[in-house]
Backbone as CSV, one residue per row, in Angstrom:
resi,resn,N_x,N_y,N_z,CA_x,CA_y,CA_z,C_x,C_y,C_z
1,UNK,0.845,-1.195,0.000,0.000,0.000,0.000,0.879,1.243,0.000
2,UNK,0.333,2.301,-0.573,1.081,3.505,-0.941,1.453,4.500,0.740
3,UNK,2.226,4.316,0.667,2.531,4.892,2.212,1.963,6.514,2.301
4,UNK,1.198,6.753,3.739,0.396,8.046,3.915,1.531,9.125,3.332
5,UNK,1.410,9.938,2.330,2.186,11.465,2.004,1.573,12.225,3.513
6,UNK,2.261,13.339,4.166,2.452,13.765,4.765,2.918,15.309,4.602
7,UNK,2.148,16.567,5.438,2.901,17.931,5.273,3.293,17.995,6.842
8,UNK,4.626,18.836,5.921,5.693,19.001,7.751,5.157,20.783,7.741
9,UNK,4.889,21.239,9.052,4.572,22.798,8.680,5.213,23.279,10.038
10,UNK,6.318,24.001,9.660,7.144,24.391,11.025,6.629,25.361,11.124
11,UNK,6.711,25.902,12.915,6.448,26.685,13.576,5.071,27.193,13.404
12,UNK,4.217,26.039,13.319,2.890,26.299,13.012,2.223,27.027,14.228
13,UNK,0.700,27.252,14.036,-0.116,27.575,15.519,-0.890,26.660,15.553
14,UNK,-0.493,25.158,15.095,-1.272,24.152,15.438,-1.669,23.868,16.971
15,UNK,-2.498,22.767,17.676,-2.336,22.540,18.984,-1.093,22.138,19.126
16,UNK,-0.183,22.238,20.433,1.074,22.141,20.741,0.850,21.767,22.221
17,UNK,0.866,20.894,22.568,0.120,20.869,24.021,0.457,19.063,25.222
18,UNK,1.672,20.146,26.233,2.029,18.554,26.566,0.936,18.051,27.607
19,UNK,1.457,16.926,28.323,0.565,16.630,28.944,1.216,15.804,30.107
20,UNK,0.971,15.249,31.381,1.437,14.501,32.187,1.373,15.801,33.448
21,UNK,1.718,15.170,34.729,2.009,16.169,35.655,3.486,15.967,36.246
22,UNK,3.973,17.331,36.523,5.332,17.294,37.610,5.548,16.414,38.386
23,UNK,6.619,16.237,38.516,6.772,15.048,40.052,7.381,13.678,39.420
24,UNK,7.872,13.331,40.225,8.349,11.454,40.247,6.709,10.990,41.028
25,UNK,6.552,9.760,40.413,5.597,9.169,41.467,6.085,7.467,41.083
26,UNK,5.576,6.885,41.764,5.857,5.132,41.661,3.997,4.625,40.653
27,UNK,4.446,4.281,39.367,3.260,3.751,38.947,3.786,2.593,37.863
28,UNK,2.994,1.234,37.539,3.759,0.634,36.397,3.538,0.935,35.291
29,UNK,4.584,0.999,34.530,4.711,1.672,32.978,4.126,1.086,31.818
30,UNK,3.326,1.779,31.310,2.089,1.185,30.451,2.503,2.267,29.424
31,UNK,3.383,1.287,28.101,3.760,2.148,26.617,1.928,1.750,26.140
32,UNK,1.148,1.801,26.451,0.096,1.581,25.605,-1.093,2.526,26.082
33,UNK,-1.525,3.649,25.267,-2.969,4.897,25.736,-3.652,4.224,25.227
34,UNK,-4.724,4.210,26.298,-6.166,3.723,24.912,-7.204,5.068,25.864
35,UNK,-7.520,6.092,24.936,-8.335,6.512,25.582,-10.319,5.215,25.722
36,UNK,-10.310,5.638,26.808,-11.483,5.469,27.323,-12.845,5.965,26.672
37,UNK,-13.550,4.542,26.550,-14.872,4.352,25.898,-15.694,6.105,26.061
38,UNK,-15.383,6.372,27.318,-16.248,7.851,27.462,-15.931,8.750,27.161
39,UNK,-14.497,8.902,27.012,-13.851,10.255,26.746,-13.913,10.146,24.907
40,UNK,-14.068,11.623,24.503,-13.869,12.152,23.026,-12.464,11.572,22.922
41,UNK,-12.168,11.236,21.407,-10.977,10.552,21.270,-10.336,11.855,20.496
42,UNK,-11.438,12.784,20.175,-10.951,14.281,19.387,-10.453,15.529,19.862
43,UNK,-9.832,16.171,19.328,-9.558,17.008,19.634,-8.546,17.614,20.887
44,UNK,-7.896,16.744,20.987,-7.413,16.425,22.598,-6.138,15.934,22.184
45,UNK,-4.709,16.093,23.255,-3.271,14.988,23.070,-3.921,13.933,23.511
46,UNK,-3.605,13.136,22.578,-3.845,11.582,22.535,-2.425,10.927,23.621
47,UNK,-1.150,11.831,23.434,-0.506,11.039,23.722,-0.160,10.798,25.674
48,UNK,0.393,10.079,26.073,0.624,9.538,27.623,1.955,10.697,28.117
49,UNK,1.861,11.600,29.060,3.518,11.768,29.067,4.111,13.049,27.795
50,UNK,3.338,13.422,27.727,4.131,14.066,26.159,5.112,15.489,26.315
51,UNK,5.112,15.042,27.636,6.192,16.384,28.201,7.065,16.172,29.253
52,UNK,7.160,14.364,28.880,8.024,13.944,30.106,8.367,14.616,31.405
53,UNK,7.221,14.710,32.318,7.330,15.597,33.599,7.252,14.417,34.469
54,UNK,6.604,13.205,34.449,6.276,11.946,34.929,7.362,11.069,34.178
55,UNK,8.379,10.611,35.216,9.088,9.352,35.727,8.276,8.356,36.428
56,UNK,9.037,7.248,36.083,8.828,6.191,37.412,10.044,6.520,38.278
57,UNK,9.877,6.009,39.236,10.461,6.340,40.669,11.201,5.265,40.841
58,UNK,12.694,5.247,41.261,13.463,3.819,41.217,13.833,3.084,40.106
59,UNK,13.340,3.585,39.153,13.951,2.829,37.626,14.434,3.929,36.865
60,UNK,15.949,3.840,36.749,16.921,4.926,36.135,16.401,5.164,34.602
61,UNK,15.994,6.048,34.188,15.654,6.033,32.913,14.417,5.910,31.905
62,UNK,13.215,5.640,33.097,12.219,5.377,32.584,11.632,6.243,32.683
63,UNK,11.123,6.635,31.479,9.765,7.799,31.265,8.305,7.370,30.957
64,UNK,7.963,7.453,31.999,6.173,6.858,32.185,5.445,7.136,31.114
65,UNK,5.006,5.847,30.817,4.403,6.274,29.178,5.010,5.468,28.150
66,UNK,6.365,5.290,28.122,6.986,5.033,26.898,7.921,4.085,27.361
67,UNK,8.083,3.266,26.431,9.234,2.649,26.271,10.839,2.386,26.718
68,UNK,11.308,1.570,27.649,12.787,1.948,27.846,13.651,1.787,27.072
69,UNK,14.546,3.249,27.037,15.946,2.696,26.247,16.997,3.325,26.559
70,UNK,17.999,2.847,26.561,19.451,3.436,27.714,19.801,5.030,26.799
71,UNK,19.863,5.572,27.595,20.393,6.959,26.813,19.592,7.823,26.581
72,UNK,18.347,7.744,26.995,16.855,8.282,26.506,16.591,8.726,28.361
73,UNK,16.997,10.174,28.108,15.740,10.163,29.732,15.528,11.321,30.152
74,UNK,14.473,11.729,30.844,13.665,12.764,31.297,14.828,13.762,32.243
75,UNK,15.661,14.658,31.351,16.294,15.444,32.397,15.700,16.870,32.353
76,UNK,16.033,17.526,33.657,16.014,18.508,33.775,16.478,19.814,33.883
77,UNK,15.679,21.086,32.863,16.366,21.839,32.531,17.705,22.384,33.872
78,UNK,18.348,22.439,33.302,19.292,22.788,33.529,20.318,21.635,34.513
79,UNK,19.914,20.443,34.417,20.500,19.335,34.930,21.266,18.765,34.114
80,UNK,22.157,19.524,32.889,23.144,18.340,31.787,23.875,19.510,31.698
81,UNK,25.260,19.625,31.838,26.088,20.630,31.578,25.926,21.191,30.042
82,UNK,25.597,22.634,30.299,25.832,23.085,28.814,24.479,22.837,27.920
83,UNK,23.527,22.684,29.090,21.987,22.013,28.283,20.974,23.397,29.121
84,UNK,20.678,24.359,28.219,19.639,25.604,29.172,20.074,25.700,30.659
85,UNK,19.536,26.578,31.242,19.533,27.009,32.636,18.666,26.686,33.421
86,UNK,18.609,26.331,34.710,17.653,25.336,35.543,16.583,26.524,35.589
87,UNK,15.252,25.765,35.597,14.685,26.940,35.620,13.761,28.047,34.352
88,UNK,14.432,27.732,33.761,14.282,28.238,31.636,14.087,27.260,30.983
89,UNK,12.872,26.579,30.651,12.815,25.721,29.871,13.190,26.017,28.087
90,UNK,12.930,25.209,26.906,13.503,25.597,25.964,12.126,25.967,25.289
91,UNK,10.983,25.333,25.486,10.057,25.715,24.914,9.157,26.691,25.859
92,UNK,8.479,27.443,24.907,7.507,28.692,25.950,6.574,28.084,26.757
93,UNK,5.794,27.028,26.589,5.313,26.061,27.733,5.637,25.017,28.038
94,UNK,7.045,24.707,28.174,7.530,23.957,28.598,7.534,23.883,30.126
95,UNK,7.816,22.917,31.012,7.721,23.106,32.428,9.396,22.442,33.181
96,UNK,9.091,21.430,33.613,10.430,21.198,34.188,11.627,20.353,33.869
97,UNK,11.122,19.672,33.077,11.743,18.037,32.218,11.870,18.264,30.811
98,UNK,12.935,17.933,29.850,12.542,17.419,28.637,13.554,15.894,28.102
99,UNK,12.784,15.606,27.309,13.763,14.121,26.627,14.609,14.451,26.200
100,UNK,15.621,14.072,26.540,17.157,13.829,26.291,17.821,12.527,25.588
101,UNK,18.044,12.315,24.237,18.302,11.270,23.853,19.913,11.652,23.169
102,UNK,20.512,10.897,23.761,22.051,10.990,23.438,22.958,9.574,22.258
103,UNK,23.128,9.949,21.430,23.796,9.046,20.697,24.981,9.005,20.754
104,UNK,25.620,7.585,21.554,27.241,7.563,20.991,27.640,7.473,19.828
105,UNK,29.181,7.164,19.713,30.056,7.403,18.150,29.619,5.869,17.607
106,UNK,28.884,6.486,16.301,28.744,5.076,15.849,27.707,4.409,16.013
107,UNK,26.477,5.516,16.361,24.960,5.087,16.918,24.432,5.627,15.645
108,UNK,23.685,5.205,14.840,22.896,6.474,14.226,21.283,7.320,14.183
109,UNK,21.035,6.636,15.363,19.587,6.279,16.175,19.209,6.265,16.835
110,UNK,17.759,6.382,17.928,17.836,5.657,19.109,16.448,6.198,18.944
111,UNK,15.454,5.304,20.099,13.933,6.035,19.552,13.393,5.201,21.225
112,UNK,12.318,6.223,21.530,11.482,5.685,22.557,10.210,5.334,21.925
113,UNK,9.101,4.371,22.436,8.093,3.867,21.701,6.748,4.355,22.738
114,UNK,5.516,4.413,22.300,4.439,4.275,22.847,3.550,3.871,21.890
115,UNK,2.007,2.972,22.523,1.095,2.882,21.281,-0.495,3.595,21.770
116,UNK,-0.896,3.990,20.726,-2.356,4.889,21.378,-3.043,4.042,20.547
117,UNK,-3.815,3.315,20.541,-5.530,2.896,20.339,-6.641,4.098,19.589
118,UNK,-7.705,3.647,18.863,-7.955,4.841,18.777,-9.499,4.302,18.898
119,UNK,-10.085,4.268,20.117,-11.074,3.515,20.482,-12.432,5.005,20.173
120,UNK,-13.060,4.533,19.573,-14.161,5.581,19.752,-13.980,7.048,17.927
121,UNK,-12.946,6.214,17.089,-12.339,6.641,15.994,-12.772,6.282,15.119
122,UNK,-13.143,5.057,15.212,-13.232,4.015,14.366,-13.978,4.045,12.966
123,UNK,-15.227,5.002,12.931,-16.423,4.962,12.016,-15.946,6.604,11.083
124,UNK,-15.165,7.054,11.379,-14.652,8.210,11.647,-13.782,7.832,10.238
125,UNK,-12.385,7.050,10.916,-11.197,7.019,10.430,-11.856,6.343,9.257
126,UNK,-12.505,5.014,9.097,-12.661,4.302,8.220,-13.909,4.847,6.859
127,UNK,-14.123,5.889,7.388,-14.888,6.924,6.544,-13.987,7.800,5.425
128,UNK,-12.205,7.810,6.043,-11.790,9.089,5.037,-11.897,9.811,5.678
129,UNK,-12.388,10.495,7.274,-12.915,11.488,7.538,-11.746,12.106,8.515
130,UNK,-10.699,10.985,8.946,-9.903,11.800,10.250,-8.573,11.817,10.026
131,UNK,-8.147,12.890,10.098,-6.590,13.737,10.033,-6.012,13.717,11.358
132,UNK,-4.789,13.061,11.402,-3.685,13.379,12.323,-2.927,14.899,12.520
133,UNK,-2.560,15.005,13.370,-1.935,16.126,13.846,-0.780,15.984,15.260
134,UNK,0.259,15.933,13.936,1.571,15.964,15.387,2.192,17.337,15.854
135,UNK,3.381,17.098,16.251,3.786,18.513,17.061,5.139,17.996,17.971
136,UNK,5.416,19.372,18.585,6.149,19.277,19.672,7.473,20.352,19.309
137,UNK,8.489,20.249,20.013,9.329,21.173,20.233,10.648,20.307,19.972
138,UNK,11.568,20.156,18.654,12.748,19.447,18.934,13.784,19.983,18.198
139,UNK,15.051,19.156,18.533,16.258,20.018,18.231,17.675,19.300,18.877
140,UNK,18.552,19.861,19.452,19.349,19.560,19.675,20.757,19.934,20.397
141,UNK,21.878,20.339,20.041,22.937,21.212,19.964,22.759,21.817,18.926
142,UNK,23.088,23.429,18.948,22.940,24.186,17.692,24.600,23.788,17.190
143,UNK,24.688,24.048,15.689,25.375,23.198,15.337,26.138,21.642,15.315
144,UNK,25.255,20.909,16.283,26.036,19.467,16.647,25.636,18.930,15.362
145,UNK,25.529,17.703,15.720,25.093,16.491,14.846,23.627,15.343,14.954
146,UNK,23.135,15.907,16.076,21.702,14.997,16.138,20.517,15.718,16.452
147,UNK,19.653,15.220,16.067,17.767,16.480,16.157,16.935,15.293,16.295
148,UNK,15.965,15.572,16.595,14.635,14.665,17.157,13.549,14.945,16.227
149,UNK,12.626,13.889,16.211,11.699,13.886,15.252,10.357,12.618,16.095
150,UNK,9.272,12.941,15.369,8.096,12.177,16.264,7.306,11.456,14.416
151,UNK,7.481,10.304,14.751,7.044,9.855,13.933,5.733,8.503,14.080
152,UNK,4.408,8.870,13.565,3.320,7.412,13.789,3.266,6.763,12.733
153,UNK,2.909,5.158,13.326,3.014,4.401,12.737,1.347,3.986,12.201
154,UNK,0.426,4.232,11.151,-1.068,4.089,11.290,-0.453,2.228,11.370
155,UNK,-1.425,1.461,12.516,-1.664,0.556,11.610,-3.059,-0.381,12.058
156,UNK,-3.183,-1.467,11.003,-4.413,-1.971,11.356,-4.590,-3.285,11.957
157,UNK,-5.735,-3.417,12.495,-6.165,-4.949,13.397,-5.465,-5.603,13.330
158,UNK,-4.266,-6.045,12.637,-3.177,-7.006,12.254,-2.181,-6.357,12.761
159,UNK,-1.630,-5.560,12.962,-0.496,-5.187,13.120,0.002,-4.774,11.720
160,UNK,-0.419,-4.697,10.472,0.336,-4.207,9.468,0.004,-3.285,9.557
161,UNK,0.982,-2.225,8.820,1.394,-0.582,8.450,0.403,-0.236,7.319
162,UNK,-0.133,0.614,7.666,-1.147,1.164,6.470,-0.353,2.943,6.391
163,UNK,0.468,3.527,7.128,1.048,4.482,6.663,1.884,5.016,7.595
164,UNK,2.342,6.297,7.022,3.292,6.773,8.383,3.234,7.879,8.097
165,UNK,3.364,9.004,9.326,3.810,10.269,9.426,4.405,10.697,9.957
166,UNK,5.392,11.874,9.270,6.345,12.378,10.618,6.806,13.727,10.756
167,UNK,7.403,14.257,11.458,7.579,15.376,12.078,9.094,15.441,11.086
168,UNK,9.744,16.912,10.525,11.122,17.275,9.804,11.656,17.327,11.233
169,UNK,13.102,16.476,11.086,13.879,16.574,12.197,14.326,18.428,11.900
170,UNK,14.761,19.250,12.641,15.343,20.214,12.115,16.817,20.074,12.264
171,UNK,17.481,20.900,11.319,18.816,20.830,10.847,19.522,21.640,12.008
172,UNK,19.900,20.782,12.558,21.147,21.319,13.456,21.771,22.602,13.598
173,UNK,22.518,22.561,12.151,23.331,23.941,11.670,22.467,24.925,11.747
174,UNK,21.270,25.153,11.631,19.923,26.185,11.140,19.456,26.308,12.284
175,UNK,19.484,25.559,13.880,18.928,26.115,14.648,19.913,27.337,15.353
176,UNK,18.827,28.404,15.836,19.304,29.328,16.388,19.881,29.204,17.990
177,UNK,21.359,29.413,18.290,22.079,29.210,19.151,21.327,30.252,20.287
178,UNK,21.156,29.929,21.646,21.040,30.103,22.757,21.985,30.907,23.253
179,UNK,21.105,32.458,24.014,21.953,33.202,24.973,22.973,32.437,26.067
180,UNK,22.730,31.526,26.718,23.183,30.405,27.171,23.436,29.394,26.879
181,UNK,24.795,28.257,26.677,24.572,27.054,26.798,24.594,26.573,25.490
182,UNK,24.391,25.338,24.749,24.242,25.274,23.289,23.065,24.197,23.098
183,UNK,22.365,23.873,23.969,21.256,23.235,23.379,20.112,23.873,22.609
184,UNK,18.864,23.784,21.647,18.189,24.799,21.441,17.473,23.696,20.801
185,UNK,15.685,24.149,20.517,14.493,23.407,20.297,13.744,24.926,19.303
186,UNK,13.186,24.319,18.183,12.090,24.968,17.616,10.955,24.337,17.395
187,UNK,10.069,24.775,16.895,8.551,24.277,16.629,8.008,23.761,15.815
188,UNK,7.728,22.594,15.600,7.572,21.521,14.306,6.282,20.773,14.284
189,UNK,5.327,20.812,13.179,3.927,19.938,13.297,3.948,19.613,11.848
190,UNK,3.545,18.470,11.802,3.159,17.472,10.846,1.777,17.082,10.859
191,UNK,1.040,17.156,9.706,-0.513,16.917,9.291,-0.192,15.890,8.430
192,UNK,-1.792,14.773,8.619,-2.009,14.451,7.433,-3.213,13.161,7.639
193,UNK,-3.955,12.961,6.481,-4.983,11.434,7.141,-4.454,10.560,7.636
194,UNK,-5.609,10.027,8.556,-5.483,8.251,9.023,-6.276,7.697,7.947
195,UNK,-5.296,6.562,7.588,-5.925,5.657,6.457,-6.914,4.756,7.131
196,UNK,-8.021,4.878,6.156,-9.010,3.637,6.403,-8.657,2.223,7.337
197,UNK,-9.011,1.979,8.180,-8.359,0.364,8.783,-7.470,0.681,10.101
198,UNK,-7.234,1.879,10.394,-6.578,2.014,11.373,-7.178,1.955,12.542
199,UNK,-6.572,1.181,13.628,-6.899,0.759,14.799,-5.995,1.333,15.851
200,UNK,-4.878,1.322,15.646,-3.610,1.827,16.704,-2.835,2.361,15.756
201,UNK,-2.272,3.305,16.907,-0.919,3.930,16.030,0.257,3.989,16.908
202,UNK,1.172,3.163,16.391,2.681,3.000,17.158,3.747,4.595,17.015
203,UNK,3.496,5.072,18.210,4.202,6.594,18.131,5.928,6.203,18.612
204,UNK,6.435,7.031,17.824,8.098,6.974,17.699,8.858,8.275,18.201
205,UNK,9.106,8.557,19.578,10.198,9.576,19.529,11.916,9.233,19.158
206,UNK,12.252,9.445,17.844,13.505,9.217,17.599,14.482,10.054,17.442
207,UNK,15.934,10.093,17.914,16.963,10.617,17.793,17.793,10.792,16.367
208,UNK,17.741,11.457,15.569,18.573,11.258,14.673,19.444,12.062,14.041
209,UNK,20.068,11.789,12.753,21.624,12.060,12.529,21.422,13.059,11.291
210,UNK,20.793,14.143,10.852,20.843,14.856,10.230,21.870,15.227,9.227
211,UNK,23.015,15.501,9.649,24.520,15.688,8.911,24.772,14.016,8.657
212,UNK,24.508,13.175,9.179,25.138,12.023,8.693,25.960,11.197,8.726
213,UNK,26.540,11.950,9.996,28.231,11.663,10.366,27.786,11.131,11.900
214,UNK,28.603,10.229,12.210,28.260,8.866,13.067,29.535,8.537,13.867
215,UNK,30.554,9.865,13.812,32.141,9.591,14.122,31.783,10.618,15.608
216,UNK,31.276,10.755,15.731,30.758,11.689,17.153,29.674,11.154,17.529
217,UNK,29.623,12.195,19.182,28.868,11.637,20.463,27.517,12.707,19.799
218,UNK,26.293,12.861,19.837,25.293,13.723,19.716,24.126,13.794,20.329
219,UNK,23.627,14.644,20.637,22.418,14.701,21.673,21.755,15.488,21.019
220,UNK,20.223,14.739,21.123,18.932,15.045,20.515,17.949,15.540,21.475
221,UNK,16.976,16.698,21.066,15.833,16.912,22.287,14.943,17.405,21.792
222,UNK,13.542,16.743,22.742,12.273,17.491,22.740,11.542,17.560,23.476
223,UNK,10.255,18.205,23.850,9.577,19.034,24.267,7.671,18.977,23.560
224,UNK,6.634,18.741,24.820,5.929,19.525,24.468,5.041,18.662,23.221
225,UNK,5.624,17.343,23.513,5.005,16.731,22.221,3.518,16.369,22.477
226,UNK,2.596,15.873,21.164,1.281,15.909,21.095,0.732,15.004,19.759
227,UNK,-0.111,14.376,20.151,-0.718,13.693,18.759,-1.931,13.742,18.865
228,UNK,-2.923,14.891,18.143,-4.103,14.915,18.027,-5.032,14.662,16.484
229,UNK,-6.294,13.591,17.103,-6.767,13.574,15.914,-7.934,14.521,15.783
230,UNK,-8.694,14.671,14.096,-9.244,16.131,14.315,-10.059,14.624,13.025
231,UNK,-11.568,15.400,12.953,-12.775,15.318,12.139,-12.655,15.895,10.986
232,UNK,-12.509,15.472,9.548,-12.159,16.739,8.689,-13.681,16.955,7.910
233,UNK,-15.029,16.492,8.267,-15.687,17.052,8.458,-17.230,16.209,9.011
């Protein structure tokens, strides 16, 4: 099947809107949202966590919501040398945490996972009728070598891929360097339909290599992320 085409529209005034609350708390980690039979599945972040403010408590590295993977984790501003000032987040509603995904020499990757359900979608999506809408805040070192990107996976009752969409990593070199420090995040949303048949969508926060070069250490970040679906009519 012809894989979903997709528009990337930076620095849109799309919804942009994280979600989770402040704090460590102790809960078990569930990579899987299904919103609830009662709640609107519209118009709303679909996603768990999307502003990594919620850890689990006692497990190094885990960001509630998503997926573990070594090198991937909820720090805080101003808790990584040379990463913003404690206190100043990178995005304008940003709050206290953002994902930090660091690639060693010779990585060219690294991605956290979650899956959202799309319970209450269903008559909707399989109509032609419902458009995705991603987002979030990512970036990196201005001038380094790695940027972040949010990419879904549509797929159906089977587990096969009926399409994908994703967020433009932004170019490293092109982001604008920070009064402080050299990390820096801009504003990135991606539109486009859910194909007919879709049941879940496997969401991807990934780290990646923009320049291409894999002979260095690089650190990727974001902020503020969101996956909303919308009625297109």
């Amino acid at each position: 099947m012809t894989k979903l085409r997709f528009i990337c529209l930076a620095l849109s005034s799309a919804l942009i809107t994280g979600c989770g609350e402040g704090g460590a708390r102790v809960q078990n980690l569930n990579s899987t949202s299904t919103p609830s039979p009662s709640v609107s599945p519209w118009d709303r972040n679909l996603l768990a966590n999307g502003d990594a403010e919620t850890i689990t408590e006692g497990i190094k590295g885990t960001i509630e919501g998503w997926s573990k993977t070594a090198d991937v984790l909820a720090m805080n501003y101003g808790g990584a040398p040379d990463e913003w000032q404690s206190g100043k987040p990178g995005p304008p509603d940003g709050r206290d945490r953002y994902f930090r995904l660091a690639l060693a020499i010779n990585e060219p990757t690294k991605e956290v996972t979650q899956t959202v359900n799309v319970v209450g979608a269903e008559a909707e999506i399989d109509a032609g009728t419902a458009e995705c809408a991603l987002g979030g805040w990512f970036g990196g070192w201005a001038g380094g070598d790695g940027s972040a990107q949010l990419r879904v996976s549509f797929q159906g009752a089977n587990g096969a891929e009926l399409g994908t969409l994703a967020t433009e990593p932004p170019d490293p070199a092109k982001l604008t360097k920070p009064e402080m420090g050299r990390a820096t995040m801009t504003k990135i949303t991606a539109v486009g339909m859910v194909p007919p048949g879709t049941r879940r969508m496997e969401v991807h926060l990934a780290a990646v290599r923009p320049t291409q070069k894999v002979d260095t250490n690089a650190v990727a970040t974001a902020d503020s992320l969101s996956l909303v679906l919308r009625k297109t009519r």
